[in-house]
C-alpha positions as CSV (number, residue, x, y, z in Angstrom):
1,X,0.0,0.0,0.0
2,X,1.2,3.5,-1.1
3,X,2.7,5.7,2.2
4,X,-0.1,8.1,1.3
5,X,-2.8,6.0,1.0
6,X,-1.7,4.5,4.7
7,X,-1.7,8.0,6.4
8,X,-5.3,8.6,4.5
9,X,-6.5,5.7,6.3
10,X,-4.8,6.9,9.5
11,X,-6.8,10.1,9.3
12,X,-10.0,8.1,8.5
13,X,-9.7,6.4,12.4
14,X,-11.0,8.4,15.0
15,X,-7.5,8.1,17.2
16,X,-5.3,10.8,16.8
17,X,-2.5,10.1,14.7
18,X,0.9,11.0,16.9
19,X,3.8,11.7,14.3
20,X,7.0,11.9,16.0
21,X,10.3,14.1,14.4
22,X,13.0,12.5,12.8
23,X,16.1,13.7,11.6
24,X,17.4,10.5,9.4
25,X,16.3,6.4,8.9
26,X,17.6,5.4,12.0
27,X,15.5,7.6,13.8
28,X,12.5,6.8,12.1
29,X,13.4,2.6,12.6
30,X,13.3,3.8,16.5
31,X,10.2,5.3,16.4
32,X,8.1,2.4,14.3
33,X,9.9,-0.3,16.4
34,X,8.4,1.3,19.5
35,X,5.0,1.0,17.6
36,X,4.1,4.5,16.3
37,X,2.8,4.8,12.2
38,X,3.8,7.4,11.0
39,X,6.5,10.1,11.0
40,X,7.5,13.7,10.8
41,X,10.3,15.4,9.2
42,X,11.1,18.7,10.8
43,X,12.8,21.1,8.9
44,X,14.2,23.0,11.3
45,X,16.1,19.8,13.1
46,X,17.4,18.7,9.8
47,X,18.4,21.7,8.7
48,X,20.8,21.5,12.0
49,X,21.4,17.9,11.7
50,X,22.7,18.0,7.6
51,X,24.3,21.5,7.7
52,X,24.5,22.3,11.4
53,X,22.7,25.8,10.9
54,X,19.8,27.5,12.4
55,X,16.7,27.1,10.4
56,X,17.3,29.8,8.2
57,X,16.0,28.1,4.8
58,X,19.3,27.3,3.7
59,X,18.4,23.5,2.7
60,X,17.2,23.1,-0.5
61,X,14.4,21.1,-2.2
62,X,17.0,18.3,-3.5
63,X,18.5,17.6,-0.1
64,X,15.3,17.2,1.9
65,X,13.5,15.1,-0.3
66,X,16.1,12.6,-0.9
67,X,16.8,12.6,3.1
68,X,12.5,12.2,3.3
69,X,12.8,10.0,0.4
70,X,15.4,7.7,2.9
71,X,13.1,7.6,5.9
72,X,10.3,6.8,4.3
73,X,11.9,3.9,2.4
74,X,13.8,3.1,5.6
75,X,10.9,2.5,7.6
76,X,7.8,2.0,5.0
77,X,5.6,4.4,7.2
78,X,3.9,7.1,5.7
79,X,6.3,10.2,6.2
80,X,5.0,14.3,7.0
81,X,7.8,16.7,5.9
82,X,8.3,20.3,6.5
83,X,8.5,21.8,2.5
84,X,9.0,25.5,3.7
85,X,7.2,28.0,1.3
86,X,7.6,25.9,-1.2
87,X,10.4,26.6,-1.7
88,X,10.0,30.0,-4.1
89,X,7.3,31.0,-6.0
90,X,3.8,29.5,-7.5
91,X,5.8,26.9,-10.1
92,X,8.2,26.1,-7.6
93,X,5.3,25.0,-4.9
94,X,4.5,22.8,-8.3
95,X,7.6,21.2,-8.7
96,X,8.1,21.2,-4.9
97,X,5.0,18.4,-4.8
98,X,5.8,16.4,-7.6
99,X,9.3,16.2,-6.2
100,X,7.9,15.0,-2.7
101,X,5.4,12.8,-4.3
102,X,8.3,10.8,-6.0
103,X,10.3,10.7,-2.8
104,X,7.6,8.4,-1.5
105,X,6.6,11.2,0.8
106,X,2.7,10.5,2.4
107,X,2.0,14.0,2.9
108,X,3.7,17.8,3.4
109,X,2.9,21.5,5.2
110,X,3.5,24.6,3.2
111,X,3.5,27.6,4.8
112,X,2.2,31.3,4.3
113,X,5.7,32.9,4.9
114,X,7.9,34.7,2.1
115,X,11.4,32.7,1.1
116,X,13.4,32.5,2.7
117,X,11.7,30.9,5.8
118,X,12.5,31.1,9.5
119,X,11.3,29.4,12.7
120,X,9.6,31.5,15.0
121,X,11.6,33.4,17.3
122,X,14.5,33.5,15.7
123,X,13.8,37.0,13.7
124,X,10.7,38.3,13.0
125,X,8.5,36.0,10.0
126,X,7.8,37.6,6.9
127,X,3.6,36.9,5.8
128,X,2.3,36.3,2.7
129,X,-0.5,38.1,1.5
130,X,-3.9,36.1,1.7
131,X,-4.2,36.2,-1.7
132,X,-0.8,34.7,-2.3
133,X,-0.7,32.6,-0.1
134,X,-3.7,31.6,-1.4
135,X,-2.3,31.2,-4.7
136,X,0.2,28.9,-3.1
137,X,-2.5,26.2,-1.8
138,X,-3.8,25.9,-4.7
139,X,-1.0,25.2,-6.7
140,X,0.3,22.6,-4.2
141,X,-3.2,21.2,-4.5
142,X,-3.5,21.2,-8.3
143,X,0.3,19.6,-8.4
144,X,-0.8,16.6,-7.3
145,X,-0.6,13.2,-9.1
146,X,-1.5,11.0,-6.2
147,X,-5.3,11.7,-5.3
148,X,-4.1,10.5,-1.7
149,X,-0.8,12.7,-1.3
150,X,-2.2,15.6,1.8
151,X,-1.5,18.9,1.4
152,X,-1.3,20.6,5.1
153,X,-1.6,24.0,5.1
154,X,0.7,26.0,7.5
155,X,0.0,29.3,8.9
156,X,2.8,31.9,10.9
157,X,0.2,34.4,11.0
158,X,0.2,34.3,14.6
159,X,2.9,36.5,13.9
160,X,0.2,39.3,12.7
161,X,-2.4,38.7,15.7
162,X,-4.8,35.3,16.4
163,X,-7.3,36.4,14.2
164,X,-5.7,36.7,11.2
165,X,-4.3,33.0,11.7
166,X,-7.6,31.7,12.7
167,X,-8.9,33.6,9.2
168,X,-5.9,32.1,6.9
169,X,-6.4,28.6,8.3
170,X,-10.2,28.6,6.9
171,X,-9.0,30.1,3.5
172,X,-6.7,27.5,2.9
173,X,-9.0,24.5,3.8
174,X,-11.7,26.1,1.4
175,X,-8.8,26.5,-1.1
176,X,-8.0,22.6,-0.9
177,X,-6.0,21.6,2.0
178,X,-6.7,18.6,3.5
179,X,-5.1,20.2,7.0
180,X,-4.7,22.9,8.2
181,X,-1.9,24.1,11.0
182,X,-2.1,26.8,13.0
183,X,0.8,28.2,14.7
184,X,0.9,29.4,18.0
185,X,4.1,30.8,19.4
186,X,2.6,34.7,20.0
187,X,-0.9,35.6,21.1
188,X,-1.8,38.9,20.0
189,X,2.2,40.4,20.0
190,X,3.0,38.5,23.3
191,X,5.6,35.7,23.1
192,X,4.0,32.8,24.4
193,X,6.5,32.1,27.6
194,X,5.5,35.6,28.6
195,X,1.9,34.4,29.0
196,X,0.5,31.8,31.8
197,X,-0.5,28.2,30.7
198,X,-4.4,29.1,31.3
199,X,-3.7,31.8,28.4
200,X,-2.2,29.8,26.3
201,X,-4.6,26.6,26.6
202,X,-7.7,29.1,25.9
203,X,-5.8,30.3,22.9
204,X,-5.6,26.7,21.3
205,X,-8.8,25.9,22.1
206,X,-10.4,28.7,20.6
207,X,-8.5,28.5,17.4
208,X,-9.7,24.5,17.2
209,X,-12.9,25.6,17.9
210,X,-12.6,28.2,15.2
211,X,-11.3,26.4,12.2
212,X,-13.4,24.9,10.4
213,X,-11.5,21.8,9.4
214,X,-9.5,19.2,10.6
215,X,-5.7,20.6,11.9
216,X,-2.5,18.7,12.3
217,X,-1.2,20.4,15.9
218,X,2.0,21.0,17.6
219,X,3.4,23.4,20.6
220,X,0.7,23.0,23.4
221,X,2.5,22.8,26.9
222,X,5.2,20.0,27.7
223,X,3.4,17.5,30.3
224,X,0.2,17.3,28.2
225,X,0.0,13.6,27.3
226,X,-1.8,12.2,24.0
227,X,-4.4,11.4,25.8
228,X,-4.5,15.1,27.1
229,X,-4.0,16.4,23.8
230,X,-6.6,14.0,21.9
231,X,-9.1,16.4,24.0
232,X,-8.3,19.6,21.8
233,X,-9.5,18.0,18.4
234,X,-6.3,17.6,16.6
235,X,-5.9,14.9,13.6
236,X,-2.4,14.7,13.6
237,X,-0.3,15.9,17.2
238,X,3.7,15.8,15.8
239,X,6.6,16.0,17.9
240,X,9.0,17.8,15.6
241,X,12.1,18.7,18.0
242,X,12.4,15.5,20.9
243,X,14.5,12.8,18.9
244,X,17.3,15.6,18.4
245,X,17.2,17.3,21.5
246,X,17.8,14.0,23.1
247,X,20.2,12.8,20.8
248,X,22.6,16.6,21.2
249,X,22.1,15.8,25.0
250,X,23.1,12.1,24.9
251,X,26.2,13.0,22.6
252,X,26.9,15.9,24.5
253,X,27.0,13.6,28.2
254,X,29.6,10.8,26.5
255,X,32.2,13.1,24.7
256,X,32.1,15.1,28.1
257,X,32.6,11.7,29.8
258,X,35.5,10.7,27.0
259,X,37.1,14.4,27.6
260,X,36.9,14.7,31.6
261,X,37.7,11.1,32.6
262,X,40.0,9.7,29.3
263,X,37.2,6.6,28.5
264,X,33.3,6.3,28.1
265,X,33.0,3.6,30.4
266,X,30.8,5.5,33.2
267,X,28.7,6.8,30.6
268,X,27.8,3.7,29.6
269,X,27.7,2.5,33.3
270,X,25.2,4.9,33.8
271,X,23.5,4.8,30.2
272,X,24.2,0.4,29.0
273,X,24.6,0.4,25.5
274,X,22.0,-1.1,23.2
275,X,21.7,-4.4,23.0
276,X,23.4,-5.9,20.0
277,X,21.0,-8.3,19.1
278,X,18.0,-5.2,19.1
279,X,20.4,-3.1,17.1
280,X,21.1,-5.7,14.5
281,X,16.9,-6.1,14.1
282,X,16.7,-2.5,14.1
283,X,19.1,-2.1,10.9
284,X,17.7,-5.0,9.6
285,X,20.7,-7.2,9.4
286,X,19.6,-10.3,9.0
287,X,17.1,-8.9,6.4
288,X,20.0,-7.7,4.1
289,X,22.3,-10.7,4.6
290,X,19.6,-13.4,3.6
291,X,19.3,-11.1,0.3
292,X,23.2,-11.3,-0.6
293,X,23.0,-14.8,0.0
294,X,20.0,-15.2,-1.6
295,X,21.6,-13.5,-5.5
296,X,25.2,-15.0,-4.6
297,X,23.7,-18.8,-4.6
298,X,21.8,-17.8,-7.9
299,X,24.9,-16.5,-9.3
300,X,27.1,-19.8,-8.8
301,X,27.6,-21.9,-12.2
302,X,26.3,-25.4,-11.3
C-alpha cells in the first residue's frame, strides 16, 4: 500500500495520529519499532542535523526530499515533511510536490511565509499576502498526481495577531488543503513564555474551535499527554524537536565523559549500551544478509 494512501487511512480512524520528528532512517526505525505509524520530518532539526545551521531556509528542495525519500523507504511508514514556502514562487510550490510525491513522501505543510523561511523566534516572520498565499494552496493542490498525497496547510500568521491566523487557516481548507496548522508561538504580539499556561490553553482551544477543518497540531504545553492532547480536536499531534534534542544531550553527556575522565566507560555505566541483538533487528541485518545470500547462490555456475 502507497505511504499516502496508509496516512489517508490513519486520518480516517477516529484516534489521533501522533507523528513523532526524525532527523534521518535510523530515527525513524526507532520510532516504528516502538510501535508509532507514522512520521515527521522537521525542517528545522534537519536543517541542524545536515548543515548544522539554524533554520534559516538554507536546505534546499533536492536535499530534503532525498533525506525524506530515505526515511520513508527506511521504515515504510507514511512520512509528514516540513516543505518550507515551497520553496520559491507559484511553479516552484509545483515542482516542490511532484518532487515530494516521487520521494515516497505521504503528505507535506507549506506555509504562508515569504522565502526564505524562518522558525519563529529566531527573527521576525515575513507573511504572505492572503491572496498569495492563497495562490500557493492551490498550486500545491492542483500539483498533485497521487489523489491520496495531503496537502497541510501551514500558517505563521500568529505573527500578525490570532485572528488573522484563525482567518488564513479557513481560507486555505476552502482552497483545498486537507489540514490545516495553526501556529501558535505569540498571542496577539506577546511571546507565548511571557503568557501563563491558562492563556495559552484558551488560545488553542479557541483557534480549534474556530477552524473549520481538521488541523495537524503541535506546541501546546510539555506534560500534556496524548491522551490530554486528543481532547483539543487535533488529527495529527507531531513532535517535531524530541528525537534531536535527546540525541545533542546524549552526545553531549559521552564526549564530556570521553574528555573529563579519558574513557566512556561510566557513561555507559550509567546509560548500557544497546543491546546488540536489538540493534542488529533494528538495521535489519539479517534482512540484508539473507538477500546477498540469496543472489550469490543464484549467481554460482552449477
Amino acid at each position: 500500500m502507497k505511504a499516502s494512501t496508509q496516512l489517508r487511512n490513519l486520518l480516517k480512524d477516529p484516534a489521533m495520529v501522533v507523528a513523532p520528528g526524525c532527523i534521518d532512517p535510523i530515527s525513524g526505525l526507532i520510532c516504528k519499532q516502538v510501535g508509532f505509524k507514522a512520521l515527521y520530518i522537521t525542517g528545522s532539526g534537519t536543517e541542524a542535523a545536515m548543515l548544522g545551521n539554524p533554520d534559516l531556509g538554507l536546505k534546499t528542495l533536492t536535499e530534503i526530499t532525498t533525506l525524506a525519500g530515505r526515511i520513508a523507504d527506511a521504515t515504510g511508514l507514511p512520512v509528514i515533511c516540513d516543505a518550507e514556502a515551497g520553496f520559491g514562487s507559484y511553479v516552484n510550490m509545483i515542482r516542490t510536490v511532484k518532487e515530494f510525491e516521487k520521494a515516497g513522501v505521504a503528505a507535506i505543510h507549506v506555509e504562508d511565509q515569504t522565502t526564505p523561511t524562518t522558525s519563529p523566534g529566531l527573527r521576525p516572520r515575513q507573511i504572505l499576502s492572503r491572496a498569495e498565499a492563497v495562490g500557493k494552496i492551490k498550486a500545491a493542490v492542483d500539483a498533485r498526481t497521487d489523489p491520496d498525497f495531503v496537502i497541510v496547510a501551514r500558517s505563521d500568521a500568529d505573527e500578525i495577531s490570532i485572528d488573522e491566523l484563525i482567518t488564513r487557516c479557513n481560507l486555505y481548507l476552502e482552497a483545498g488543503a486537507d489540514l490545516a496548522m495553526p501556529i501558535v508561538t505569540k498571542i496577539d504580539g506577546q511571546v507565548r513564555r511571557d503568557l501563563t499556561t491558562q492563556k495559552v490553553l484558551e488560545t488553542f482551544r479557541r483557534v480549534r474551535r474556530e477552524i473549520r477543518g481538521p488541523l495537524l497540531g503541535l506546541g501546546l504545553p510539555e506534560g500534556l499527554t496524548v491522551r490530554e492532547i486528543e481532547q483539543f480536536g487535533f488529527r495529527v499531534y507531531i513532535y517535531p524537536g524530541d528525537v534531536l534534542q535527546a540525541s545533542v544531550a546524549a552526545v553531549f553527556e559521552v564526549m564530556n565523559e570521553l574528555k573529563n575522565s579519558g574513557a566512556t566507560k561510566g557513561y555507559f555505566d550509567r546509560r548500557p549500551r544497546m543491546d546488540a541483538a536489538i540493534y542488529r533487528q533494528l538495521i535489519r541485518t539479517d534482512e540484508w544478509l539473507a538477500l546477498e545470500k540469496k543472489y550469490s547462490a543464484q549467481s554460482v555456475a552449477p
